[in-house]
Structure formats: C-alpha cells, structure tokens
N, C-alpha and C positions, 0 to 999 in steps of 0.2 A: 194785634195785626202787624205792627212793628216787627216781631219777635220770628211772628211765621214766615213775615216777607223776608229779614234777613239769612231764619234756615235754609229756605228755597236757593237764597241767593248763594248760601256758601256751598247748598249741593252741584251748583252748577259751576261754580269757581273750582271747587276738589278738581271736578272730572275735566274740566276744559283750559284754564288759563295757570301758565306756569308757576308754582312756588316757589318766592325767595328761600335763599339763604339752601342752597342743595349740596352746599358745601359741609361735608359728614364732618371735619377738622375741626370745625369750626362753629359749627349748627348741634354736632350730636355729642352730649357729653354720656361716659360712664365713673357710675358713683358703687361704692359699697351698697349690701344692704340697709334698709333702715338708717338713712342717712339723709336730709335735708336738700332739698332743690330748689331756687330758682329759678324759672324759665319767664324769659323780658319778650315780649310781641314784637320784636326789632331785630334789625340787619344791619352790615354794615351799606345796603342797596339803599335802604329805606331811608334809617335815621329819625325817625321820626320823633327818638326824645327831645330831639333840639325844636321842634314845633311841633307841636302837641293840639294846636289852634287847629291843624289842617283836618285833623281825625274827627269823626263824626262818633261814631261805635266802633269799639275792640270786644269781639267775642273769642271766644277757646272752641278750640273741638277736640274734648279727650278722646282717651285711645279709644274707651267703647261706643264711642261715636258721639255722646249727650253734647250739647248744644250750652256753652252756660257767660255767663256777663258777668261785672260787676256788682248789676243785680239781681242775678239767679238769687234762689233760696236751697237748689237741688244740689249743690254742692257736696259732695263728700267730706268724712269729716277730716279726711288729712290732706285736703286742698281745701287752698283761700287764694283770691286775687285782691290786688289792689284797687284801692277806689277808681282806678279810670279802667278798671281792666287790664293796666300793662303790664304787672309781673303778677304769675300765678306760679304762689310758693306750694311745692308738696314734702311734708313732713313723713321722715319715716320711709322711706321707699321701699315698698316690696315689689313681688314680681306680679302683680294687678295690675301698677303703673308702669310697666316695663311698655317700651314704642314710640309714636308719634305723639305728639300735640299739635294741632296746628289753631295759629291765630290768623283769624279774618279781622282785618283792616279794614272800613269805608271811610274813607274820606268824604270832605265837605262836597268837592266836583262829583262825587258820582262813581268814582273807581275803587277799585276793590282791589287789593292785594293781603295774600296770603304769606306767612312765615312758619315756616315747619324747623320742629322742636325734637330733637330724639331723647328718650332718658334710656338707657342700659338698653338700646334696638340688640346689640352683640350678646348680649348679656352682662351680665354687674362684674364691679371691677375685684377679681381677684389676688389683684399687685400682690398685698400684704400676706395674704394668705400662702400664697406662692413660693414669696421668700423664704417665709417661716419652714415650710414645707423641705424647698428647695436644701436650704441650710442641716434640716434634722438630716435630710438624705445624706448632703452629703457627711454629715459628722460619722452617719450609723458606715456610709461605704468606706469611712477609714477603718474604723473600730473593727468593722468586718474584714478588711483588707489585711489588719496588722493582726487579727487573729488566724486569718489562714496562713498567715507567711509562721507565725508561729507553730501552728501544727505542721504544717509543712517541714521547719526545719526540725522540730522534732522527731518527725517521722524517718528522716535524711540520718538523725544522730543513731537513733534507735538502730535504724538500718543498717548502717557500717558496724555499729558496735558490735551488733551481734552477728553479723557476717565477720569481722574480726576473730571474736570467743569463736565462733565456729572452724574458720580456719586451724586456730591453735591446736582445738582440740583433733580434728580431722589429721593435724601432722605429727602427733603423739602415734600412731597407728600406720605411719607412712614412713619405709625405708628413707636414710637420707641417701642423697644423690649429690656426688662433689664431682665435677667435671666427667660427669658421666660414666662414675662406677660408681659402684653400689656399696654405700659403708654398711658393716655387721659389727652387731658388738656380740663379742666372747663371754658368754655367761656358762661360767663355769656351773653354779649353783644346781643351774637348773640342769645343764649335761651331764652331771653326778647322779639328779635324781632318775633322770632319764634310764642313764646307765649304771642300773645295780649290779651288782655282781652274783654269780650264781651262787645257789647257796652248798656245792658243794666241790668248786676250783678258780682258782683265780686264776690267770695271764696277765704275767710281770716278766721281762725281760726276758721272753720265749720259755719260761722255766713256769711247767703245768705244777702248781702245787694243790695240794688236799687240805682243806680246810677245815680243822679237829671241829 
C-alpha cells in the first residue's frame, strides 16, 4: 500500500511542483560510453546528507519510467542503489540509460521534493575521440598539404624546362635579329651545290669557255 501510495505521490509531484537542482552545470553530467555513474538524490538546495534523520523514503524514477527503492528486487542488472536509497550507481553506461533520473524525497513533515539527474541527456561525451580524430586530421592535412606544394612545384620545374628546350630549339630555325637587321650566314657549300655549272660552258671573267 506504501509503494502505491508513494507512485501516485510522485505522479503528481513530476506534473505539478517544481524540481531541484534545474541547473544543467551542475545537475547534468556527460560520460563516455560504458563508463561508471554515480547519481547522489541531493542538491546543493536540499543537503540532505548532512541529516539524513529528516528523510522518511528516497525513491528513483528511471528513464523508463519504473518506480524502484532501496528495496525494489526489479532492479536492472547494471543499476544498484545504496542502502538508504541515496546514491544509485550505474555501471557500464550505454544509450538505454541515456536522460533523466529523478529522486523523490519525503520527509518526516509530509513534503515532498524532487532532484533531477541527467546521464549523457546531449549525448556521451566524445572529448577523447575528437582529439584523437581532430590530430589524425590535422597531421593527414599537412602530409597532404606538403604533397601538393610538391607536385605543384614540380609541375612549375617541368614546365619552364621544357618551355626553355622548346625555345632553344624554335631559335635554331629563326633568323637572328641584331638591332633590327637581319643576319645571314654565307654558306658557300651549299651555293656550290645549288649552282652546278652546265655541262657544256662555264662563265669565268666574261670569257664563254667549252668544256672538253
């Protein structure tokens, strides 16, 4: 009767009367996965470790809603609370217990206050991973960095050089030009071949000779 009367009691505390501890800094931790939790039914509003006398029953309301004490049996196997109910440890955290917890408080007088608990509400903490991450990145965007500037200047060598060779060879085939006249060179060799002589007079010094 106990157990029902304080369900009823904590439906009606959720929906109507305000939650300690709404301070997210402070109230809402995130952990890695599979990582170990703590969560104490206390505020700094409350205080209630320092008298412990005034508490009547400390219940939980996990995320999926169950209702559980010190001495529930329904417990899951990777949650346990302490003998008065004030801290309920969860071992292992995956994303099942990912959200609120909240602990219902009754006191000796009659009053009822609640403390709400976040485990990873954001989702779990990625710090570690991040860095890890962060770091490969940036090493792989040097490696990559000092590889383009590599091809690149490669590309730059390649490029003049062979626009050089090309030049060279393009000005083998191109009159030169010295203050804008035109050098020739005299090649006799080839004006000889040029110019054979007939095969039956030559012209030598206006004098038509016959050629035996």
């Amino acid at each position: 009767m106990g157990v029902k009367f304080v369900g009823v009691l904590v439906a009606i505390l959720v929906c109507l009367i305000p939650v300690e501890g709404q301070d997210k800094a402070s109230m809402d931790i995130t952990v890695k996965y599979f990582t170990d939790v703590s969560l104490q039914c206390d505020s700094l509003a409350l205080n209630i470790s320092d008298n412990m006398s005034k508490v009547r029953n400390l219940h939980w309301i996990l995320t999926d809603g169950v209702l559980v004490d010190a001495a529930s049996n329904n417990l899951p196997m990777n949650l346990a609370l302490s003998p008065h109910g004030y801290t309920l440890n969860i071992t292992k955290v995956s994303d099942a217990m990912f959200g609120y917890y909240h602990c219902v408080i009754l006191f000796n007088d009659n009053t009822v206050k609640a403390v709400r608990k976040g485990v990873n509400v954001d989702g779990a903490d990625f710090t570690e991973l991040h860095d890890q991450y962060r770091s490969n990145a940036i090493i792989g965007g040097i490696a990559a960095g000092i590889m383009v500037a590599i091809v690149a200047a490669s590309c730059l060598i390649w490029h003049y050089r062979f626009k050089k060779d090309f030049n060279d060879k393009e000005d083998l085939y191109k009159p030169d030009h010295t203050n804008g006249t035109v050098v020739t060179y005299d090649n006799m060799a080839v004006e000889m071949e040029d110019k054979s002589p007939s095969a039956e007079e030559d012209i030598s010094n206006g004098v038509i000779n016959e050629k035996l």
